[in-house]
Structures are given as C-alpha cells and as structure tokens.
N, C-alpha and C positions, 0 to 999 in steps of 0.2 A: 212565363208561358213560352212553352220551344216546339217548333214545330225543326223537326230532324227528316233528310231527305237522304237514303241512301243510294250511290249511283255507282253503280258494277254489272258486271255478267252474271251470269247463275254461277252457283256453288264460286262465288270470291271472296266467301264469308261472311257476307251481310248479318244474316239470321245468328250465326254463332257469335258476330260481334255483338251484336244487340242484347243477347243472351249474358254473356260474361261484361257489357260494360252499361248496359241501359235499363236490364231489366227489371229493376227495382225503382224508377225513376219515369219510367215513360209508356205509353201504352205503345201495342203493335199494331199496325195498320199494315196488312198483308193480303194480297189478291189472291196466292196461295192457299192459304187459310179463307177468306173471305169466299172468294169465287166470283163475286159478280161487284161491279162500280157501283150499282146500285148500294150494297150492304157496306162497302167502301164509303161513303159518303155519308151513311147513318153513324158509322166512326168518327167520319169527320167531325159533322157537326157535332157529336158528344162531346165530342173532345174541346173543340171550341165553346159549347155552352159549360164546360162543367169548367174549362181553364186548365185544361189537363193536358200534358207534355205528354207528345205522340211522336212515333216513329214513322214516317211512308219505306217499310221494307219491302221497296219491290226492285227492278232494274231501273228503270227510270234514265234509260239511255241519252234521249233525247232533251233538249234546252226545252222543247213543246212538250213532251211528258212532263216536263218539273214544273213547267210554267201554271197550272190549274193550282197544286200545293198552296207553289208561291202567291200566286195572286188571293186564295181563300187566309190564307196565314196572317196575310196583310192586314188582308180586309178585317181580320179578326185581332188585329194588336198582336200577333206572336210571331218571334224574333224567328225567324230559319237560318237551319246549319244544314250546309250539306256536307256528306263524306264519301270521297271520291276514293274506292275500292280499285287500287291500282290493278291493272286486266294483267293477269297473271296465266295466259289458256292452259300452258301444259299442267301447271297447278291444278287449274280449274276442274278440268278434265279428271286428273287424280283423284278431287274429291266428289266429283260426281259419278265416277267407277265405284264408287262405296256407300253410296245410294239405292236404294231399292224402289222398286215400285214404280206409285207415282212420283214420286220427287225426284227421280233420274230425268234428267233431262236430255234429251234427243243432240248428237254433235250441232246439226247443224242449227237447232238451237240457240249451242251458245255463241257459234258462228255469226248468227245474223245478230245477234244481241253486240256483240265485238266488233261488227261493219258499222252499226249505226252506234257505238257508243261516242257522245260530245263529251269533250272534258268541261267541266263547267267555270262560272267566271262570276262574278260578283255582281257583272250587269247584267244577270237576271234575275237579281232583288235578293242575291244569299244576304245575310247579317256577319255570316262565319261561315270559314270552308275547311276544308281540312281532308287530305290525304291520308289513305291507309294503305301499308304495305303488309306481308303475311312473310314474315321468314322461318321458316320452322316450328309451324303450329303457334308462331306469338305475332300479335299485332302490333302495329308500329303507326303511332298517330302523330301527323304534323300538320301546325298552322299551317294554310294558304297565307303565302303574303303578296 
C-alpha cells in the first residue's frame, strides 16, 4: 500500500511521469481533473479502504500541502514516496507554450508555485524520496539519500 506525493511546478512533468511510469500500478488523485477537495478526499478515502496505491498529482509545493497526504497515509498503514520534480522554469514554460486551453497555465502561476516551492526531507514522515530530472524528453529518477 503506497501513497506517492508529487512535488514540482506546473508542466515539470508530473502527469506525463505518472503516465509512462505509474499508470498501470496506482490511481491518480488530481485537483485538475477532480476540481474540488471535497471529490479529492472521496479518492482518498477509496483508495485507503480498497488498499489501493495512489498518486497525489498535484504541486504540492509546500511541507503544509504534503503534510494532510502524509498524516491521512499514516494513519491508514501506507508507506509514502515523494518525487521531487527538479524546477526546471525555462523548460517549464516550453512545455506549457504547448498547451491549450484550460491546462496552459498563467506565467505568473508557475512563478508563484517556484517562490513557494520547499524541497522536501524525510522529517516530514516521507518512507522514500526521490528526485526527478527531465533531460531531453527522458526522465531521470534518483534515491534521496
């Protein structure tokens, strides 16, 4: 039972990683998709009564954004891994220029998401960490030690 925490800016990949490396293995929990904490939290709890490995894809900037995850994860026996989606903005930016719509997101968006991004740390209750880098459309995963 894994409870997976991913923590970056808009378009740093999150969703495409989740896609190519989780998505046969874990549910998506996304605010994007969802829209409201409310419907957020009927995920949760599924997910914690059924024992089913989920993903929180959202930004999750802050030690106090990750800290609700953390503490319901716990409470529920499942291990958390966070992956820390190295802030990469001119990238970022690049792949949010190729977005439409709703899912472009606003500069100063990813701005303020980049101001308050914490890097995270093990005391606050991850199990596993792990860094992601993006070089040329491939992902690059390594333990936190």
């Amino acid at each position: 039972m894994e409870c997976v925490i991913f923590i970056g800016i808009q378009a740093s990949g999150k969703s495409t990683f989740f896609k190519e490396r989780m998505f046969n293995s874990h549910i998506r929990i996304n605010l994007d998709m969802l829209k409201t904490r409310h419907r957020e939290m009927i995920y949760l709890e599924a997910s914690f009564q059924a024992k089913q490995p989920f993903v929180v894809d959202n930004t999750n900037p802050t030690a106090q954004d990750r800290s609700k995850y953390i503490f319901l994860a716990k409470e529920h026996k499942f291990r958390v891994a966070g992956y820390y989606f190295e802030p990469d903005f001119a990238e970022s930016m690049k792949r949010n220029e190729a977005r439409t719509g709703k899912d472009k997101v606003p500069e100063a968006g990813i701005r303020s998401v980049m101001k308050k991004l914490q890097v995270p740390a093990f005391s606050e209750g991850f199990d596993e960490l792990y860094r992601v880098r993006t070089e040329e459309g491939m992902f690059y995963v390594e333990a936190w030690i």
